[in-house]
C-alpha positions as CSV (number, residue, x, y, z in Angstrom):
1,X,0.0,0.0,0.0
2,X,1.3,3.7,-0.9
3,X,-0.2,6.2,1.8
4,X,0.4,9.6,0.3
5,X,-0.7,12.8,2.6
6,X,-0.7,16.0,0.7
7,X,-2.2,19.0,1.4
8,X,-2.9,20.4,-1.5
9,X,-4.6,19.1,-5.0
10,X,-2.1,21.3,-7.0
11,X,0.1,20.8,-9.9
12,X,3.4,19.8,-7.5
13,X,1.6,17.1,-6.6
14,X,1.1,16.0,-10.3
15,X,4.2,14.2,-11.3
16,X,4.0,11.8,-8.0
17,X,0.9,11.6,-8.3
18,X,0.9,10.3,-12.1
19,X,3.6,8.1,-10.9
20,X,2.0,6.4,-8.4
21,X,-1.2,6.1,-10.2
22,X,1.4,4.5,-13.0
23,X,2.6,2.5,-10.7
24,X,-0.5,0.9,-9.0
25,X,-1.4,0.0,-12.3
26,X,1.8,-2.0,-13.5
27,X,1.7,-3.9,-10.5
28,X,-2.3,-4.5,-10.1
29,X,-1.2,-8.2,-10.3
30,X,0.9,-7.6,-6.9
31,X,-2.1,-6.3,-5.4
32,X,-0.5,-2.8,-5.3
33,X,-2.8,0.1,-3.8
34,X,-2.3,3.7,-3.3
35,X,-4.4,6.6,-1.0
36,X,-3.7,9.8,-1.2
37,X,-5.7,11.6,1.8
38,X,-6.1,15.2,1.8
39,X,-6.7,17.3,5.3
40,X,-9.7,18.5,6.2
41,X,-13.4,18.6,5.3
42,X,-15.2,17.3,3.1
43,X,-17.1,19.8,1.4
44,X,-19.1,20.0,-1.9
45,X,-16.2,22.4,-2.8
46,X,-13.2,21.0,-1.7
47,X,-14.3,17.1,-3.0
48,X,-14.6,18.8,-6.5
49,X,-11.6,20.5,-6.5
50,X,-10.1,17.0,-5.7
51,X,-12.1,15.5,-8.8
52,X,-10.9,18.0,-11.1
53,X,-7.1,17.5,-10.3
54,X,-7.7,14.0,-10.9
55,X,-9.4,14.4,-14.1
56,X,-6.6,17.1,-15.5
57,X,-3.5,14.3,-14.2
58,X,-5.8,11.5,-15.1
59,X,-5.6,9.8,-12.3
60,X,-7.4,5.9,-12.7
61,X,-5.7,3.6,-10.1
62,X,-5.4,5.7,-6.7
63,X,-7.9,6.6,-4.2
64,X,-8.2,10.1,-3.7
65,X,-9.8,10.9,-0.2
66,X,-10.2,13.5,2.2
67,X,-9.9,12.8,5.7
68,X,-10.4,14.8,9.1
69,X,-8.3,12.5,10.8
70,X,-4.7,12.9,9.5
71,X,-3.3,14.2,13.5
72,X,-3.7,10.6,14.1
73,X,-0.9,9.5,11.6
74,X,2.1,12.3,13.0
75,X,2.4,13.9,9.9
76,X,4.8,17.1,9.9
77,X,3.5,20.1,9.6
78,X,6.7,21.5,8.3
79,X,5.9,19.5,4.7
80,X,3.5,19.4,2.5
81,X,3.5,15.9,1.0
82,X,4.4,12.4,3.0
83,X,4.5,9.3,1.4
84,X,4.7,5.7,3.0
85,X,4.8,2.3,1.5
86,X,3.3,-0.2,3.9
87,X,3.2,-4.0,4.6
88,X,1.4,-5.7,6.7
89,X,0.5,-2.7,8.7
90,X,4.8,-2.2,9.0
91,X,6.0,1.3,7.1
92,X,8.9,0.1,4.4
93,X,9.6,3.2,3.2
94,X,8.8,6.9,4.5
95,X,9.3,10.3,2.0
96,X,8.5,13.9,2.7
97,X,8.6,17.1,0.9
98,X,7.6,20.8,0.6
99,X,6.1,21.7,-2.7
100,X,9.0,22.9,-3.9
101,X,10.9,20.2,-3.2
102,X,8.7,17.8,-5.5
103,X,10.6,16.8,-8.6
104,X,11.9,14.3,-10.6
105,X,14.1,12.8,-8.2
106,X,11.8,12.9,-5.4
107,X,9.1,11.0,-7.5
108,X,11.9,8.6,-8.1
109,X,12.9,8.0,-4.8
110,X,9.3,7.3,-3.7
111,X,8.6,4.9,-7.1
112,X,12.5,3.7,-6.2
113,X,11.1,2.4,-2.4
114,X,8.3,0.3,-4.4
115,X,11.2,-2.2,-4.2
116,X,11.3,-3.1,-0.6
117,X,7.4,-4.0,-1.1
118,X,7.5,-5.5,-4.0
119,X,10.0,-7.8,-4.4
């Protein structure tokens, strides 16, 4: 499972996103899955801007959510996206980024930690 948070539906969350989504669906037959959970609530507004990102990046494979909840999980306020690969409920890889920090190599570290889940 890839557990993205990201707290914003904006275009630096595009490439990861596409890659992920990519991803999930090369390795469908590994039962790969991805989330990616935005903060807050879910209002007519902000569960249509979510829609319309994932329309634009054409996003198929990943579950795009918004939950109230995301204190529970720790994540930094300091970033604006963390990404974790899980198994069996154990975290196998762990990412985190500002927006500006989201790039190539940053969406191929996260596709890069696929390995440890994968294989």
């Amino acid at each position: 499972m890839i557990f993205v948070f990201a707290k914003n539906a904006d275009d630096h969350l595009a490439s990861l996103a596409k890659a992920i989504d990519k991803a999930v669906a090369e390795n469908a037959d590994k039962q790969l899955a991805a989330v990616i959970n935005f903060p807050g609530e879910a209002t007519d507004e902000y569960l249509e801007k979510i829609a319309e990102f994932a329309e634009k990046h054409g996003i198929e494979n990943t579950a795009l959510v918004v939950t109230g909840d995301a204190d529970r999980f720790e994540i930094s306020d300091d970033v604006d996206v963390t990404v974790m690969h899980y198994t069996r409920r154990k975290v196998t890889f762990n990412f985190s980024a500002k927006n500006e920090e989201l790039n190539d190599d940053a969406t191929a570290k996260v596709i890069d930690g696929l390995k440890t889940m994968l294989n």
